[in-house]
C-alpha positions, 0 to 999 in steps of 0.5 A: 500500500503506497501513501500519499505524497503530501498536499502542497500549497502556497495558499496562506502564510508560512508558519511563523516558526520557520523564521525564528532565532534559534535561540527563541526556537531552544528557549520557547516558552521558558523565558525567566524574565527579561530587563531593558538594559539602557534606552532600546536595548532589552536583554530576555534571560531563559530559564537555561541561561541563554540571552537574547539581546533586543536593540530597537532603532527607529524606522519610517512606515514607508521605505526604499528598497536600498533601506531595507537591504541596508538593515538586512546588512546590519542583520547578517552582520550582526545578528545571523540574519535575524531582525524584526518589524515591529507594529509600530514600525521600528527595527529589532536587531536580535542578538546573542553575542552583547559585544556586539550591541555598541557597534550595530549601534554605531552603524544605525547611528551612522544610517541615521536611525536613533535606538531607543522606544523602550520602557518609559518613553514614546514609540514610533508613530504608527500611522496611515498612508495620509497624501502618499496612497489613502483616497480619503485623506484629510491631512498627510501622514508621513509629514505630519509624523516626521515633524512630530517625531524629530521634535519629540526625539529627545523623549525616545532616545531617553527615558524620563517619561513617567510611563510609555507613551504612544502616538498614532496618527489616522488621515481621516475618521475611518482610523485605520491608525488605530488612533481610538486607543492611544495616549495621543491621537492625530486625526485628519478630519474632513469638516463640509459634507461629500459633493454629489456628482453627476453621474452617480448611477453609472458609478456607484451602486446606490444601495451601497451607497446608502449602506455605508453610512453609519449616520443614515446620512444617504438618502435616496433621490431622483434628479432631472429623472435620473436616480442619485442619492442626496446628503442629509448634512446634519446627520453626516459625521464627515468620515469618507466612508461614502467615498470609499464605496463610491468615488462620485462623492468626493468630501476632500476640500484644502480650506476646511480639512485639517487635523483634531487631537485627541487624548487618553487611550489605551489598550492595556488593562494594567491599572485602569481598564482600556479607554478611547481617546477623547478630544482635545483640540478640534480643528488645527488647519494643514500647514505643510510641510512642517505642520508647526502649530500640530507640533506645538500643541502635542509638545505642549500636551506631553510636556504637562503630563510629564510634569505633572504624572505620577510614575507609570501613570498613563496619559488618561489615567492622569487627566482623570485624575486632575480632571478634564478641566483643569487639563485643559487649563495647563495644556492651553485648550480652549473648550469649545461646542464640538466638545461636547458628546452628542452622537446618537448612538454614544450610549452603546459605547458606555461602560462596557468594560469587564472591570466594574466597580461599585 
C-alpha cells in the first residue's frame, strides 16, 4: 500500500516558526524574565541561561528598497540574519553575542536611525498612508509624523517619561491608525459634507451607497429623472466612508480639512481598564510641510503630563485624575461646542468594560 505524497500549497502564510532565532526556537516558552538594559536595548534571560539581546532603532512606515537591504546588512552582520518589524514600525536587531550591541549601534547611528522606544518613553508613530496612497485623506501622514517625531526625539532616545507613551496618527475618521486607543491621537478630519456628482448611477451602486453610512446620512433621490442619492448634512459625521464605496462623492476640500487631537487611550488593562481617546483640540488647519502649530500643541500636551504624572501613570489615567478641566487649563485648550458628546448612538459605547466597580 503506497501513501500519499503530501498536499502542497502556497495558499496562506508560512508558519511563523520557520523564521525564528534559534535561540527563541531552544528557549520557547521558558523565558525567566527579561530587563531593558539602557534606552532600546532589552536583554530576555531563559530559564537555561541563554540571552537574547533586543536593540530597537527607529524606522519610517514607508521605505526604499536600498533601506531595507541596508538593515538586512546590519542583520547578517550582526545578528545571523535575524531582525524584526515591529507594529509600530521600528527595527529589532536580535542578538546573542552583547559585544556586539555598541557597534550595530554605531552603524544605525551612522544610517541615521536613533535606538531607543523602550520602557518609559514614546514609540514610533504608527500611522496611515495620509497624501502618499489613502483616497480619503484629510491631512498627510508621513509629514505630519516626521515633524512630530524629530521634535519629540529627545523623549525616545531617553527615558524620563513617567510611563510609555504612544502616538498614532489616522488621515481621516475611518482610523485605520488605530488612533481610538492611544495616549495621543492625530486625526485628519474632513469638516463640509461629500459633493454629489453627476453621474452617480453609472458609478456607484446606490444601495451601497446608502449602506455605508453609519449616520443614515444617504438618502435616496431622483434628479432631472435620473436616480442619485442626496446628503442629509446634519446627520453626516464627515468620515469618507461614502467615498470609499463610491468615488462620485468626493468630501476632500484644502480650506476646511485639517487635523483634531485627541487624548487618553489605551489598550492595556494594567491599572485602569482600556479607554478611547477623547478630544482635545478640534480643528488645527494643514500647514505643510512642517505642520508647526500640530507640533506645538502635542509638545505642549506631553510636556504637562510629564510634569505633572505620577510614575507609570498613563496619559488618561492622569487627566482623570486632575480632571478634564483643569487639563485643559495647563495644556492651553480652549473648550469649545464640538466638545461636547452628542452622537446618537454614544450610549452603546458606555461602560462596557469587564472591570466594574461599585
Amino acid at each position: 500500500m503506497t501513501t500519499a505524497a503530501q498536499r502542497k500549497t502556497d495558499i496562506g502564510p508560512p508558519s511563523y516558526e520557520q523564521f525564528l532565532p534559534p535561540v527563541i526556537k531552544q528557549n520557547y516558552g521558558r523565558w525567566k524574565y527579561h530587563e531593558i538594559l539602557r534606552p532600546g536595548v532589552m536583554v530576555h534571560v531563559a530559564r537555561s541561561g541563554d540571552k537574547l539581546y533586543t536593540v530597537r532603532a527607529a524606522s519610517s512606515r514607508l521605505m526604499g528598497i536600498e533601506r531595507i537591504r541596508r538593515f538586512a546588512d546590519l542583520a547578517d552582520k550582526y545578528c545571523g540574519g535575524y531582525l524584526r518589524f515591529t507594529s509600530r514600525h521600528n527595527v529589532e536587531f536580535l542578538l546573542t553575542d552583547q559585544s556586539k550591541i555598541e557597534p550595530l549601534i554605531a552603524d544605525l547611528a551612522r544610517l541615521g536611525h536613533p535606538v531607543g522606544g523602550m520602557g518609559n518613553a514614546i514609540s514610533a508613530i504608527v500611522h496611515t498612508q495620509g497624501w502618499v496612497h489613502c483616497h480619503s485623506a484629510a491631512t498627510d501622514a508621513s509629514g505630519v509624523v516626521k515633524a512630530v517625531m524629530d521634535d519629540l526625539h529627545e523623549y525616545f532616545v531617553e527615558r524620563k517619561l513617567p510611563a510609555k507613551l504612544r502616538v498614532a496618527l489616522a488621515c481621516c475618521l475611518n482610523m485605520c491608525g488605530a488612533v481610538h486607543c492611544s495616549d495621543i491621537a492625530i486625526l485628519g478630519v474632513h469638516r463640509r459634507p461629500p459633493r454629489v456628482q453627476g453621474g452617480l448611477k453609472r458609478i456607484c451602486e446606490i444601495p451601497n451607497v446608502i449602506a455605508s453610512c453609519p449616520t443614515a446620512a444617504i438618502r435616496p433621490a431622483t434628479v432631472n429623472g435620473e436616480p442619485t442619492v442626496e446628503i442629509d448634512e446634519a446627520n453626516c459625521m464627515f468620515c469618507a466612508n461614502c467615498f470609499s464605496v463610491c468615488p462620485a462623492l468626493p468630501l476632500a476640500d484644502p480650506l476646511n480639512d485639517g487635523i483634531s487631537i485627541w487624548v487618553g487611550g489605551k489598550v492595556s488593562n494594567a491599572r485602569s481598564e482600556p479607554t478611547f481617546s477623547k478630544l482635545a483640540i478640534p480643528f488645527i488647519p494643514n500647514n505643510p510641510p512642517r505642520w508647526p502649530e500640530v507640533v506645538t500643541s502635542i509638545r505642549r500636551i506631553v510636556e504637562v503630563w510629564a510634569k505633572g504624572a505620577r510614575p507609570f501613570e498613563r496619559m488618561g489615567e492622569f487627566i482623570e485624575r486632575i480632571g478634564w478641566p483643569r487639563f485643559f487649563q495647563e495644556a492651553g485648550i480652549e473648550f469649545r461646542k464640538e466638545h461636547i458628546d452628542d452622537y446618537r448612538y454614544a450610549g452603546l459605547s458606555y461602560k462596557r468594560s469587564a472591570q466594574l466597580r461599585h
